[in-house]
C-alpha positions in Angstrom: 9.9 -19.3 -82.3 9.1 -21.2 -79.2 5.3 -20.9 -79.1 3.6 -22.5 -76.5 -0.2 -22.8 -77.6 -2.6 -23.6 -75.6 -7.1 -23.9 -76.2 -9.1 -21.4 -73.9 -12.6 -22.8 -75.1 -12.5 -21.5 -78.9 -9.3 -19.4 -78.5 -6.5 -20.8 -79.2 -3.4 -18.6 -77.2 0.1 -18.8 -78.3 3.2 -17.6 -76.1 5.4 -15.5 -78.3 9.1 -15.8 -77.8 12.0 -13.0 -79.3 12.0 -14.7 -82.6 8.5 -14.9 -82.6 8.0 -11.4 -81.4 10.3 -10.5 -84.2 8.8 -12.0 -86.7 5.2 -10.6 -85.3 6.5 -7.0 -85.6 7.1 -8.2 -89.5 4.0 -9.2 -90.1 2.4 -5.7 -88.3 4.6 -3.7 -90.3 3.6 -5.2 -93.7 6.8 -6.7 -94.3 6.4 -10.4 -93.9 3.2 -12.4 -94.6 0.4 -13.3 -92.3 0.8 -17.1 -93.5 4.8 -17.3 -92.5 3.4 -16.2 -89.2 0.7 -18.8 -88.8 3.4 -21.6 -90.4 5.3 -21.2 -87.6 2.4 -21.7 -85.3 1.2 -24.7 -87.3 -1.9 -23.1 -87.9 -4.1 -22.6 -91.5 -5.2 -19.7 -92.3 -8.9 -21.2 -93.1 -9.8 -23.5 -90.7 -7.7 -22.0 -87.3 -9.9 -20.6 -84.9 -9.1 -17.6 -83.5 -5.4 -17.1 -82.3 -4.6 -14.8 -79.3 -0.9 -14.0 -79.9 0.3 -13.2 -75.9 4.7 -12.2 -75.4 6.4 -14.0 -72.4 4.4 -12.0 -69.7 1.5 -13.5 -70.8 0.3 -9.6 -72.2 -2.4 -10.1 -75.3 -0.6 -8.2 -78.3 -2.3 -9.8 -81.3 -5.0 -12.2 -82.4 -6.0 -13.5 -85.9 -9.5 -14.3 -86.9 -10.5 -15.0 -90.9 -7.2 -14.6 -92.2 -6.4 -11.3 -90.6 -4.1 -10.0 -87.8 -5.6 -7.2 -85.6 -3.2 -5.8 -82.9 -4.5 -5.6 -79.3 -1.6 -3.6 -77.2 2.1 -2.1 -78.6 4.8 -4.6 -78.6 7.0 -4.1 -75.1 10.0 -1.7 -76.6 13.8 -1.9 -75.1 16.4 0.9 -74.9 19.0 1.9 -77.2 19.5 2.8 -80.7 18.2 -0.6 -82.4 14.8 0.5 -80.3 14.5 4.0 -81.9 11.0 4.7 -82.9 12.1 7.2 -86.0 14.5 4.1 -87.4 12.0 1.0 -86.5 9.6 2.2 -89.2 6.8 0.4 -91.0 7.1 -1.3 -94.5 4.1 0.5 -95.6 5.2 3.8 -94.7 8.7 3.7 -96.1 7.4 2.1 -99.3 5.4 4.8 -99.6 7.9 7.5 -99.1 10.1 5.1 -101.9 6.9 5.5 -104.1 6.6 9.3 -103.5 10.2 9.7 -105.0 10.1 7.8 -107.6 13.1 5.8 -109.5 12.9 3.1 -106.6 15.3 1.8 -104.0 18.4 0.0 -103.4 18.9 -2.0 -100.3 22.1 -2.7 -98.0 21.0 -5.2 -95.4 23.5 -5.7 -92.6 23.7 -7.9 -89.4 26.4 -6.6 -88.7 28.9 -3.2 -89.2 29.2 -2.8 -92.9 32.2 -2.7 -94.7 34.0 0.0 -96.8 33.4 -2.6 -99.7 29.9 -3.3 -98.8 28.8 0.3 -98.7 30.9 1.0 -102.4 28.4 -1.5 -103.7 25.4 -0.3 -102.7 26.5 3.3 -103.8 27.6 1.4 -107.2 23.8 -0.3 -107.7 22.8 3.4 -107.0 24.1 5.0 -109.9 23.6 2.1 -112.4 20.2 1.6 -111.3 19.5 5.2 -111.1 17.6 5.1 -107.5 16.0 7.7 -105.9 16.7 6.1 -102.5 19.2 3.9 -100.7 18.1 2.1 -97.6 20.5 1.2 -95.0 19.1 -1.6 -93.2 20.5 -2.7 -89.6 18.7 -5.9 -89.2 18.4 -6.7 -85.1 17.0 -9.3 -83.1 15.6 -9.6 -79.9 17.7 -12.9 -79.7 21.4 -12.0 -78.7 22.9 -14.3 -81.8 25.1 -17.1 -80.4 29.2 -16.3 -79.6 31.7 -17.8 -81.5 34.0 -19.9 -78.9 35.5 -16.3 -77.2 34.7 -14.0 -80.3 32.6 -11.3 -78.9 29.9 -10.0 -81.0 29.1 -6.6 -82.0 25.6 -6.6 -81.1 22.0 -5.0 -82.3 23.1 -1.3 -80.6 26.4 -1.3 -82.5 24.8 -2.5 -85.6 22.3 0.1 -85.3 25.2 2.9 -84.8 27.0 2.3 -87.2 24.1 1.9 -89.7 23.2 5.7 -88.8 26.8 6.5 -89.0 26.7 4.9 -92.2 23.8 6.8 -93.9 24.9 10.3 -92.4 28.3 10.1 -94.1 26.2 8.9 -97.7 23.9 11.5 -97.2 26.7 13.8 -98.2 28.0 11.5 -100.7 24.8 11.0 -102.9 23.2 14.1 -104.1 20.0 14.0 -104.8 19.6 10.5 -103.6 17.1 9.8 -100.0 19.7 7.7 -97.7 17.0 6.0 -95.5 18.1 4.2 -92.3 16.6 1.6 -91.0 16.3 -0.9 -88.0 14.6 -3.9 -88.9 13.3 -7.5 -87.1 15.5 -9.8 -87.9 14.3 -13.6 -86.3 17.0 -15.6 -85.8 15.7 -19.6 -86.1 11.9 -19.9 -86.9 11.0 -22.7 -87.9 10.6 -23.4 -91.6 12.4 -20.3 -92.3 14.3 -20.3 -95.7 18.3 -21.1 -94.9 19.2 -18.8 -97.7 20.0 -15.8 -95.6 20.2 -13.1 -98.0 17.0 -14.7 -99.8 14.8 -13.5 -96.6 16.5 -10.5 -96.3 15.9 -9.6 -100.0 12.0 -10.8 -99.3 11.7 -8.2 -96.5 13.4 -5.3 -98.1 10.8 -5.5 -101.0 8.3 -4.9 -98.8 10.1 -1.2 -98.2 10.6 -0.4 -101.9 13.4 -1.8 -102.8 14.1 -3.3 -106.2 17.8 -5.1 -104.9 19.5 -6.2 -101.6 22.5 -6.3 -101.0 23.0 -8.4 -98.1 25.7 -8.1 -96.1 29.2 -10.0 -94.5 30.3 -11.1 -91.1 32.7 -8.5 -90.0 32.8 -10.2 -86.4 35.1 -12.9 -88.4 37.7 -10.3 -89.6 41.0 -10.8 -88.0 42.5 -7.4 -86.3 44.3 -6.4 -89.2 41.5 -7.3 -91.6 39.1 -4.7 -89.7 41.5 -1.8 -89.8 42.1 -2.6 -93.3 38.2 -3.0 -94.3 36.0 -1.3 -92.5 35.1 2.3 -92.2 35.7 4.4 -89.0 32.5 3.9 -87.6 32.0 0.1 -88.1 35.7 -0.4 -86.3 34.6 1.6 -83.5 32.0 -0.8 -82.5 34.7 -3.8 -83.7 37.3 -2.5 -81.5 34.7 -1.7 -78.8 33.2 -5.3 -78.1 36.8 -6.9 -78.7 38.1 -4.7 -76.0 35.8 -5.0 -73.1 36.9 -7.1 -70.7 34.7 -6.2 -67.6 32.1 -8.9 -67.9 32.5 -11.1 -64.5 30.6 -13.8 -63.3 27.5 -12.2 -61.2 23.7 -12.6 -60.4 21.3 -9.5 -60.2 17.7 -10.1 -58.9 15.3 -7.5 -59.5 12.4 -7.5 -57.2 8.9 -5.5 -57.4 5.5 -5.7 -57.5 4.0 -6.7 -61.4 4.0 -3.4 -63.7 6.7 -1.9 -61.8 9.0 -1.9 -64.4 12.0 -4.5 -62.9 11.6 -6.4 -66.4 12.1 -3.2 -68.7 15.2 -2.5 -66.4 16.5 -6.2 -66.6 16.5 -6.5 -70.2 17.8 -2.9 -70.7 20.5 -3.7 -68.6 21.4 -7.2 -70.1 21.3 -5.0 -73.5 23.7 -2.6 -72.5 26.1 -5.5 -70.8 25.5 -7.2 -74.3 26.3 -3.9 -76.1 29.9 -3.6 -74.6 30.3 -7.2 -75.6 29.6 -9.5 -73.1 28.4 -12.6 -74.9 27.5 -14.2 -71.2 24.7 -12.5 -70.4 21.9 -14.5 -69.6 18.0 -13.2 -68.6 16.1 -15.1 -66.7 12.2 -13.1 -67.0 10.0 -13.9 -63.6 7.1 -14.6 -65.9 8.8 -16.7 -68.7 10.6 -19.0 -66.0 7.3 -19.2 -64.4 6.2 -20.8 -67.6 9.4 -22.9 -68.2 10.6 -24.5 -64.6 7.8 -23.5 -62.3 4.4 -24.8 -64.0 3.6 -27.2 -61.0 3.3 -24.6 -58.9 0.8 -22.2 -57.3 0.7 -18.9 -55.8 0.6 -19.5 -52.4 3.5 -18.5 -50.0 5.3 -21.6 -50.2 4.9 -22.0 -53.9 6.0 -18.4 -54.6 9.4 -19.0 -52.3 10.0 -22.4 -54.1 9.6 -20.4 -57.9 12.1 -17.9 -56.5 14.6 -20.6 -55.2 14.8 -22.4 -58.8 15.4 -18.9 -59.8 17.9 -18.3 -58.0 19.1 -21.9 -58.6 19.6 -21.7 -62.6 21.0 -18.2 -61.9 23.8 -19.5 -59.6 24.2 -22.1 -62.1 24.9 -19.7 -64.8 27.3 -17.7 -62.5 28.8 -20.5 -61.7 30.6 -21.4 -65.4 31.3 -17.7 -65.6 27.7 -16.1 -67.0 25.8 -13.3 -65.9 22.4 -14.0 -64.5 19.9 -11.1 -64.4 16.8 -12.2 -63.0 13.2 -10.7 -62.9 10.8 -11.9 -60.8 8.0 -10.7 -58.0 9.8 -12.4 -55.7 7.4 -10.8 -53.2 8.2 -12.2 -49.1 11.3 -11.5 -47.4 11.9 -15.4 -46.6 12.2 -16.7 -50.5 14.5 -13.4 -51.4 16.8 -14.6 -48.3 17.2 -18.3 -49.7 18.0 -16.7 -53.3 20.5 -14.5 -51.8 21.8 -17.3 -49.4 22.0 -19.7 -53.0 23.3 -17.1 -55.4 26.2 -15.8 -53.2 27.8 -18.8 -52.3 29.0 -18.8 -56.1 29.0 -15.0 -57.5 28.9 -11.5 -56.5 25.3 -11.0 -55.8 23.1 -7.6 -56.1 19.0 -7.2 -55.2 17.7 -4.5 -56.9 14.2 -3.6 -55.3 12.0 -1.6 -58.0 9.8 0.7 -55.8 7.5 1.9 -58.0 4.2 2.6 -56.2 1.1 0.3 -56.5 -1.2 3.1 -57.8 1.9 3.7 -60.4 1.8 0.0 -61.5 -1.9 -0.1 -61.5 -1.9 2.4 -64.6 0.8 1.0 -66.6 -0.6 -2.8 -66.1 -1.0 -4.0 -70.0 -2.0 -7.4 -68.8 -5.4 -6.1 -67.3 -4.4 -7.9 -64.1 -4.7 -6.0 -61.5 -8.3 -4.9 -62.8 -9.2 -8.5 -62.5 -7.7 -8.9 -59.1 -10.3 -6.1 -58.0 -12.6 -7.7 -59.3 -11.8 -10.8 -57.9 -11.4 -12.8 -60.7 -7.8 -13.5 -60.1 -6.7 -14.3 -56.5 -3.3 -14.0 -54.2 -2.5 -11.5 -56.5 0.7 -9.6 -55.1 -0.1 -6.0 -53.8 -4.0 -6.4 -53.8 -5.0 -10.0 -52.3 -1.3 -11.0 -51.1 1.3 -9.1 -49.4 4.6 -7.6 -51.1 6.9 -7.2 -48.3 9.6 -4.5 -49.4 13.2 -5.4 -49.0 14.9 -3.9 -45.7 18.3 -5.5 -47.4 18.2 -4.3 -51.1 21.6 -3.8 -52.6 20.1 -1.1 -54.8 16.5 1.2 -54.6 14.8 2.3 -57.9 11.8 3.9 -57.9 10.8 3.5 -61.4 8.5 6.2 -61.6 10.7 9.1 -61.2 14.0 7.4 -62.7 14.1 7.0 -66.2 15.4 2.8 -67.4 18.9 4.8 -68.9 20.0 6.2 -65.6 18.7 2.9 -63.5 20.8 1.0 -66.0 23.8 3.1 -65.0 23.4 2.8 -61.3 23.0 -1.0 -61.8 26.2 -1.3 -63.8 27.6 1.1 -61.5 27.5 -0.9 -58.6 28.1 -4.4 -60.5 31.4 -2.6 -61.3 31.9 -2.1 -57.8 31.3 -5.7 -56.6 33.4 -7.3 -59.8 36.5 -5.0 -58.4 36.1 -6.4 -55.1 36.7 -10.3 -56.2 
């Protein structure tokens, strides 16, 4: 899960990474255990000291204290289908609707499109079970699942389509039955996690009401004439659609703004998207996480902050550089340190600066980390926009001002204009 704990006097605080934040969201939900949460964070429930659960921008989300979990802020949400607030439901509240009906629930749990097969069996366990429900499960994670050699991956937005898709057309089918879909957490390697697949998956769906799983295939292995053959219209949609896209060329896209502005919202969403259409090269390099990772020796004076941004910019051309995408995040706040990163990342890959704009007073009020209250207060110094300088980009490729553009349409103008450059090599 890639915690990172560390002792703040009797706090103990623990960097969250996706599975981690996955498997978090579980536990919140009511559908995992507190104790598979605290086994991944070798902790015990009785003697561990309080536990501040933090995500990779250091923003407090959780802590547990006496064997309970008490959330602290809303877990950051992406953009997209798998993110859909009336699909991403809680265990308790679907079990309870499950309840309400009565006759209990079959589950089809799918990482990825279903099958026509697949979806006959779970309307099969149906009728001989006599449910009142069927759940349709699209289990996502915030971990893009690893690429097999140049097999592109449907990933968690198709899934997620094609599970709606799914339970639309069954709706029809099964009369009198509740055809609930659902997008579920779905950690990809935590540690100490069961291999048995399905087993997990079967543990989960209990938690929502239902009395069997049926988990489901790979469809990415299916050969071309094995997908037109097997799968339904809507799950060879998103097939044909990954296995089709060939626009994803080697690039680097730095997003710079002040904290709060919303440049890490946009990065991810776009890396989603680009991930969506089936690039499996995509790789997103977040200011804060890689502050963690490659730049812990240093501070936050001038010289420290250029030297962070130039190992940015380093891995970034790296990635580039054996044919990836590189979308970094961070402040990236004086004119010199962006001009390095430029001057590095171009020599190997088309090469876009997106400046987020959003005002101060804008950032200020969406700040979940509480940090620019404590840079008022002086309690945190050379904090960028209050005690040190951001010096806005005269030679941004891009302008967003993320307070009047919503993260969809700044995700099209970035993709817009990485288009453009990739037709110009």
């Amino acid at each position: 899960m890639g915690s990172d704990p560390a002792d703040l006097g009797a706090t103990r605080v623990a960097t969250l990474e996706a599975d981690g934040l996955d498997l978090l969201e579980l536990v919140l939900s009511g559908a995992a255990p507190l104790s598979s949460l605290l086994r991944t964070l070798n902790a015990d429930e009785s003697t561990s000291p309080l536990i501040q659960l933090n995500d990779g921008e250091n923003t407090p989300l959780a802590q547990i204290s006496g064997g309970a979990i008490s959330p602290l802020q809303p877990l950051a949400r992406g953009v997209g289908p798998q993110w859909n607030s009336a699909l991403r439901r809680s265990a308790r509240d679907v079990q309870g609707e499950v309840a309400a009906l009565g006759g209990g629930a079959i589950a089809l749990a799918l990482h990825t499109p279903p099958s026509t097969s697949e979806i006959e069996r779970a309307v099969a366990a149906v009728h001989a079970n006599g449910a009142a429900a069927l759940i349709i499960a699209a289990l996502v994670s915030r971990t893009v699942p690893p690429s097999n050699g140049a097999m592109r991956r449907v990933g968690s937005a198709g899934v997620a389509r094609s599970v709606v898709a799914a339970a639309a057309e069954l709706s029809s089918r099964l009369s009198g039955v509740q055809v609930i879909p659902l997008i579920i957490p779905w950690p990809l390697n935590l540690g100490g996690q069961p291999a048995d697949q399905a087993g997990v998956a079967t543990q989960i769906l209990t938690q929502y009401g239902a009395s069997q799983t049926i988990f489901g295939g790979d469809q990415n292995e299916l050969s071309e004439a094995e997908v037109a053959a097997l799968l339904p219209a809507a799950s060879l949609t998103e097939i044909e659609r990954v296995r089709s896209n060939s626009s994803a060329q080697p690039a680097v896209i730095l997003f710079t703004g002040l904290s709060g502005s919303g440049k890490s919202t946009i990065a991810r969403a776009v890396a989603e998207r680009l991930q969506d259409d089936g690039a499996a090269n995509v790789v997103l390099l977040d200011g804060d996480e890689m502050r963690r990772r490659i730049s812990q020796d240093l501070g936050f004076d001038r010289a420290s902050r250029n030297k962070n941004v130039e190992r940015i910019a380093e891995a970034a051309a790296l990635i580039a550089s054996e044919g990836g995408i590189a979308i970094a995040a961070p402040i990236a706040p004086f004119i010199e340190g962006r001009a390095k990163a430029r001057e590095i990342a171009a020599a190997v890959a088309p090469y876009i600066l997106v400046y987020i704009s959003t005002p101060l007073e804008v950032c200020e009020s969406r700040d979940r980390k509480g940090l620019y209250a404590k840079a008022r207060a002086g309690e945190v110094k050379e904090f960028t926009g209050i005690s040190s300088p951001y010096e806005a980009p005269a030679d941004a490729d891009l302008v967003i001002d993320a307070s009047v553009v919503p993260v969809e349409r700044a995700v099209d103008e970035v993709l817009r204009l990485l288009g453009q450059r990739a037709d110009r090599t």
